[in-house]
Backbone as numpy.savetxt, mean C-alpha at the origin, in Angstrom:
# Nx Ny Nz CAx CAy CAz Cx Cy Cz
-6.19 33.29 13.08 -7.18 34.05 12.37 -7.08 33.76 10.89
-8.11 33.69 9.90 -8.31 33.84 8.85 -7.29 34.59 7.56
-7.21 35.81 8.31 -6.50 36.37 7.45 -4.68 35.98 7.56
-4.39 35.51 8.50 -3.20 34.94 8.78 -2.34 33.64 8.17
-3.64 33.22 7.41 -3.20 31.82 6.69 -2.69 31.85 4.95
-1.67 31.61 4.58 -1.32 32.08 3.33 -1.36 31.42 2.34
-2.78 31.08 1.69 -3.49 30.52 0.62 -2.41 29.91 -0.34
-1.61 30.72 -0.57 -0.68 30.05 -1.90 0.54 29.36 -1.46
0.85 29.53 0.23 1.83 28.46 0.58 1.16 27.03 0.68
-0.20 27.54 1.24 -1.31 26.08 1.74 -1.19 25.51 -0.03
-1.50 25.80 -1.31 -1.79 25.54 -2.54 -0.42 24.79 -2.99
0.64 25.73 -2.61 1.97 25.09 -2.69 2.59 23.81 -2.18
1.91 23.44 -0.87 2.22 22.58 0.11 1.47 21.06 -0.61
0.28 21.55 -1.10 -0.69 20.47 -1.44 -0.04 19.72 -3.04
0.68 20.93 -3.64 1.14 20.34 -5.20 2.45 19.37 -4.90
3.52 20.28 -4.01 4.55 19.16 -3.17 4.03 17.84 -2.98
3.04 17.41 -2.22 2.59 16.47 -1.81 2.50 15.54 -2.99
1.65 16.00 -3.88 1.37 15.51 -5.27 2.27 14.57 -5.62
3.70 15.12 -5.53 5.11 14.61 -6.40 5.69 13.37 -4.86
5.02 13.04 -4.46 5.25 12.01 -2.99 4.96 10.70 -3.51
6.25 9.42 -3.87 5.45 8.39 -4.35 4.59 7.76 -3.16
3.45 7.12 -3.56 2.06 6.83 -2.34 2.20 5.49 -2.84
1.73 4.48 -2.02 1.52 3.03 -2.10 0.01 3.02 -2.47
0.28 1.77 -4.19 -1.03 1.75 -4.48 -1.42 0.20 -4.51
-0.15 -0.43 -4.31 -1.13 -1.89 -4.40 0.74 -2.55 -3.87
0.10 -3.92 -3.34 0.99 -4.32 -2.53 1.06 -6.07 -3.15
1.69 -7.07 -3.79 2.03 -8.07 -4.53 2.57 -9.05 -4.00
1.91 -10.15 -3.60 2.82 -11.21 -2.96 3.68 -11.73 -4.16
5.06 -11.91 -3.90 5.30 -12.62 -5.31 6.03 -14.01 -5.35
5.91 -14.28 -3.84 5.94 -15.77 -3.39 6.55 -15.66 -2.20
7.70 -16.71 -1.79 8.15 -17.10 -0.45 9.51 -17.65 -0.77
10.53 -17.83 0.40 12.15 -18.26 -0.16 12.67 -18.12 1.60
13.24 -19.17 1.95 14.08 -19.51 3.10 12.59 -19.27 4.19
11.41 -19.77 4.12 10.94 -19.14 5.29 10.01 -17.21 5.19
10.43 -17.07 4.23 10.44 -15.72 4.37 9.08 -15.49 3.19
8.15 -14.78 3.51 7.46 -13.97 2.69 8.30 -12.98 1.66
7.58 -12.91 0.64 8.03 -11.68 -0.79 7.03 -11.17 -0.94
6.89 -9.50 -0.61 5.93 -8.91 -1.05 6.89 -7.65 -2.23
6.53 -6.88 -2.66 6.57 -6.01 -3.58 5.73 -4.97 -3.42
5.87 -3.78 -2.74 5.05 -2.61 -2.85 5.44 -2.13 -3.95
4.37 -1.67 -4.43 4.27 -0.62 -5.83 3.63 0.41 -5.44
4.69 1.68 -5.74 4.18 3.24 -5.49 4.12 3.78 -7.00
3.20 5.36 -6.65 3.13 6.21 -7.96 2.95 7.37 -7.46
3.68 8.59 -8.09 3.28 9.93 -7.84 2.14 10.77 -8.12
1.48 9.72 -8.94 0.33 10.45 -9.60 -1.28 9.12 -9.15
-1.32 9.35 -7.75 -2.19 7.96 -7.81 -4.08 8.00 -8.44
-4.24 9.85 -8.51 -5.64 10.03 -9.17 -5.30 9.28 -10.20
-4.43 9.07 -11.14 -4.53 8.57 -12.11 -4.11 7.22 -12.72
-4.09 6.56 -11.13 -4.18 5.33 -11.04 -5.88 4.27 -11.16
-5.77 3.65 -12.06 -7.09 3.04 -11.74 -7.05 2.23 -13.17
-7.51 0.54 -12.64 -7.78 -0.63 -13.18 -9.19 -0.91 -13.88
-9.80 -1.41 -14.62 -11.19 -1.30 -15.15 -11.26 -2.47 -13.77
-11.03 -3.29 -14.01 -11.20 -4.69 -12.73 -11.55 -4.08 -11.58
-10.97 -2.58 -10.98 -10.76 -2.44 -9.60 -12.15 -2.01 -9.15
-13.32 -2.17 -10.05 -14.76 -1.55 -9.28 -15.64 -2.96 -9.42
-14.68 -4.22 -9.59 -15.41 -5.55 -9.77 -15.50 -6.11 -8.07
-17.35 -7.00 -7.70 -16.60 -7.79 -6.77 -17.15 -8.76 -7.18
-16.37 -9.96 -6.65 -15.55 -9.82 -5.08 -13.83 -9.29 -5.98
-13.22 -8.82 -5.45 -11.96 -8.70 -5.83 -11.16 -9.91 -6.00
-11.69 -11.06 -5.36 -10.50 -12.00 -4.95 -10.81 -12.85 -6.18
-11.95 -12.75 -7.24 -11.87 -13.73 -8.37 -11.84 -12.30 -9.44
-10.78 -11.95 -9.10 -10.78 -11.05 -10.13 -9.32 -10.91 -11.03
-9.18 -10.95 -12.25 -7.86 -11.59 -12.75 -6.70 -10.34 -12.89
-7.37 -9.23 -13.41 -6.18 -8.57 -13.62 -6.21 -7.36 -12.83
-5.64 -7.37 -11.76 -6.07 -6.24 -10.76 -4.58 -4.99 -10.27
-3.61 -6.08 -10.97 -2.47 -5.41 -10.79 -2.64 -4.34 -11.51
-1.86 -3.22 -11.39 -1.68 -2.04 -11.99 -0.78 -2.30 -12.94
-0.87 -1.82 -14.52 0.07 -1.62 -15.47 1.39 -0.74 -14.71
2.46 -1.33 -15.50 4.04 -0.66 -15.15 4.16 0.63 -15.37
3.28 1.40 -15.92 3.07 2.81 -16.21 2.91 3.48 -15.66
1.92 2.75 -14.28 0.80 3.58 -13.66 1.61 3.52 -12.17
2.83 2.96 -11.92 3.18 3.34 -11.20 4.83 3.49 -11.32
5.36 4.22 -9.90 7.09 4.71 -10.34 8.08 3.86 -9.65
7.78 3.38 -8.13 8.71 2.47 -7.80 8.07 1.30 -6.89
9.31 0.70 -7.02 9.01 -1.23 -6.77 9.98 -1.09 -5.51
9.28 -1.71 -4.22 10.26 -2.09 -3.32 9.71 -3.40 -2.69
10.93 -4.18 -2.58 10.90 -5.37 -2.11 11.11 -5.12 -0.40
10.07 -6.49 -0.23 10.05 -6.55 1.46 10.41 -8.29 1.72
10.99 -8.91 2.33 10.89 -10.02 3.00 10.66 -10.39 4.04
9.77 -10.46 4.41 9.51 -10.90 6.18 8.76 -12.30 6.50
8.72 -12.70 8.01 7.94 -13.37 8.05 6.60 -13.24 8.60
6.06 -11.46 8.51 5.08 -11.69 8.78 3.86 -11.79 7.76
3.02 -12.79 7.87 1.68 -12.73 6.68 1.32 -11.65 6.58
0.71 -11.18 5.17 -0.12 -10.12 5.80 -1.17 -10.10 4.41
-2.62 -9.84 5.01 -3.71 -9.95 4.33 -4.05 -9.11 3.20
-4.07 -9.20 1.93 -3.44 -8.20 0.86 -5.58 -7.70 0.48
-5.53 -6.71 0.16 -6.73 -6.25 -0.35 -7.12 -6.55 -1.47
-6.69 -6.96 -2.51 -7.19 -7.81 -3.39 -7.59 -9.23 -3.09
-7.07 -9.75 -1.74 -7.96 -11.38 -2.08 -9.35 -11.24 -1.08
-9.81 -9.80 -0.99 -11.07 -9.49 -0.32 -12.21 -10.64 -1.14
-12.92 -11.21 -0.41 -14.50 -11.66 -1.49 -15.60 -11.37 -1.11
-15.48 -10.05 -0.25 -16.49 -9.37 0.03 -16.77 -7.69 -0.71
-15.44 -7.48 -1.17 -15.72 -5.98 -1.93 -14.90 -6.13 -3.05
-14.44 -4.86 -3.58 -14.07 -4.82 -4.79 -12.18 -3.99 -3.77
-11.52 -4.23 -5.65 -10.20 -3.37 -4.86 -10.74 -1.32 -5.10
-11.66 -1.13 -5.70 -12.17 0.33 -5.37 -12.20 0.61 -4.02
-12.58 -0.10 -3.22 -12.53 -0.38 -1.77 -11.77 0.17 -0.87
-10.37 -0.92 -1.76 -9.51 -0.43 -0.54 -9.33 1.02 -1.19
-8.96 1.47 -2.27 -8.10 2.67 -2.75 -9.31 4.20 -2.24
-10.82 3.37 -1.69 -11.34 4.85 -1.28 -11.35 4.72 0.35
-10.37 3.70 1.11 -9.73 3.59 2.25 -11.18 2.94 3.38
-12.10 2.31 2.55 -12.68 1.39 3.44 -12.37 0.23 3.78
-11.33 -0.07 3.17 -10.97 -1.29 3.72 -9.24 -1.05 3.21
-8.02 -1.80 4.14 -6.70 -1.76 4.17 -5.92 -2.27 2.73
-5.04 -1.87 2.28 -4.46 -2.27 1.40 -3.46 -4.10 1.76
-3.06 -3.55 2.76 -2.72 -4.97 3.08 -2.48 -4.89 5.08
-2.54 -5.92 5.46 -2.92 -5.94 6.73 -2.47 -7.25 7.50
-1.74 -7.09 8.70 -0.66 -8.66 9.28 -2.20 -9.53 9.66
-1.84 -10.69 8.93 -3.01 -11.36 9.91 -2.11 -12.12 11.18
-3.11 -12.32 12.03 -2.98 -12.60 13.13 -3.67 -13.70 13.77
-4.16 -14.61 12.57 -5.03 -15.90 12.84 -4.51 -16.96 13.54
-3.00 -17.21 13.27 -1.88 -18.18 13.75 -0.97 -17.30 14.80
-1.23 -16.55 15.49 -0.02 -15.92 16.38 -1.01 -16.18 17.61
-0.14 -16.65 18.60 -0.17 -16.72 19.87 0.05 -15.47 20.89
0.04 -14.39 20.13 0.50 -13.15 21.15 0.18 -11.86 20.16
-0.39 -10.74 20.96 -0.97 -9.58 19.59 0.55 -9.41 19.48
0.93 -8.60 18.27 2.24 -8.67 17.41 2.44 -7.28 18.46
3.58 -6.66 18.64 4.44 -5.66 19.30 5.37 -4.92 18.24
5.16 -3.37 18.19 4.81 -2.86 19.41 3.18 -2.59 18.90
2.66 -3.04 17.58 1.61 -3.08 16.93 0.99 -3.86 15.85
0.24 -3.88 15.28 -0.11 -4.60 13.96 0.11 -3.71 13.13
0.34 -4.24 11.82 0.45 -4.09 10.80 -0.52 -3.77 9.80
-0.79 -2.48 9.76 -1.87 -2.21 8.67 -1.47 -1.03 7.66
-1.38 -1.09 6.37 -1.23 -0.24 5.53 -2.33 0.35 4.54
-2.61 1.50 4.37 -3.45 2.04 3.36 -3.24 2.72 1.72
-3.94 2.69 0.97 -3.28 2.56 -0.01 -3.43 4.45 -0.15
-2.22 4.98 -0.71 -2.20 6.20 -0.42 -0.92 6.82 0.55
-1.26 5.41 1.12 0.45 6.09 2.40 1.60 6.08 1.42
2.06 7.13 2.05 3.62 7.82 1.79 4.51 7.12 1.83
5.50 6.42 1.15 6.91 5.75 0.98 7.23 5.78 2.43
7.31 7.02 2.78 7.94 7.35 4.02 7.25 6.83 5.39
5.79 6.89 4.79 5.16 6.62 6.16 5.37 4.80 6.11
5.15 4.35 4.82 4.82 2.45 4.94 6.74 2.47 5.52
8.04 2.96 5.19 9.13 2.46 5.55 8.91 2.94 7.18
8.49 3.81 7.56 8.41 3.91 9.32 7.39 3.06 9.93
6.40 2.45 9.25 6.03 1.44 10.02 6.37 0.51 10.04
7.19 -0.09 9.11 7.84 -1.66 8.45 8.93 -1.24 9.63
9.95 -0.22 9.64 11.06 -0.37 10.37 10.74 -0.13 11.83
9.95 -0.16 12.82 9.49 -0.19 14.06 9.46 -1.54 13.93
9.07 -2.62 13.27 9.45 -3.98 12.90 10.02 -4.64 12.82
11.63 -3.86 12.47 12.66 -4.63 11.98 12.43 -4.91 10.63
11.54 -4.48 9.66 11.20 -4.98 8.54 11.34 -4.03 7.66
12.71 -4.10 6.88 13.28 -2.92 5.52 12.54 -3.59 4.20
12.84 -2.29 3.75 12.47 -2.63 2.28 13.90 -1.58 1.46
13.91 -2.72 0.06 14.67 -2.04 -0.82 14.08 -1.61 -1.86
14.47 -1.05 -2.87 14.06 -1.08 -4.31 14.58 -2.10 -5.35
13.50 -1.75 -6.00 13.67 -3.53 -7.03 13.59 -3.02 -8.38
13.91 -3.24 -9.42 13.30 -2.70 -10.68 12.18 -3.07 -11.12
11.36 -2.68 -11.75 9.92 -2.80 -12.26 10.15 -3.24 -12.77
């Protein structure tokens, strides 16, 4: 019932959330033994994340799309070998795109695999929770550390 729900824990619950670093953009930053380098970059404050570039398309000729070191709080390194299709080299939309969740922040492609990937694919949105991108990476086998910015 209505009256049963307690407005200022619900208000409370939502400001918590707030202080949750969220994944806002995801960085290939090359390759080493075989292995992919990506770099997730999170921020606690992601309303107040935003690039002048990020309402340009296509995104993928677009130069400065990374987020300033300001705008976000932590860096974690991933190495794997799986590809995965980053939302900035879209050349059909802009990166506004992905961040209003029409299209994935980064995503396994699956153009070269001989078998759908197990126990799922790989898709991340920009917005997910530290917590949620490390529980899908580790159903993978695929950790991440922190890196310094």
């Amino acid at each position: 019932m209505i009256e049963d729900i307690n407005f200022n824990e619900t208000q409370e619950n939502e400001q918590q959330s707030e202080n949750v670093p969220r994944l806002i953009y995801v960085l290939k930053v090359g390759e080493a033994n075989g292995l992919n380098i990506y770099h997730f970059l999170y921020s606690e404050c992601i309303d107040d994340v935003w690039m002048e570039q990020w309402s340009e398309k296509p995104a993928c000729n677009c130069r400065f799309l990374e987020p300033e070191p300001s705008m976000y709080s932590y860096v974690k390194e991933v190495k794997t070998e799986v590809d995965l299709t980053l939302g900035q080299s879209g050349c059909c939309n802009s990166y506004g795109d992905v961040c209003d969740g029409v299209l994935s922040i980064a995503f396994e492609n699956i153009d070269n695999a001989n078998t759908y990937p197990e126990p799922f694919r790989i898709v991340l949105h920009y917005g997910d929770t530290m917590d949620e991108v490390d529980s899908i990476l580790a159903q993978r086998d695929i950790v991440s550390k922190f890196v310094e910015k």
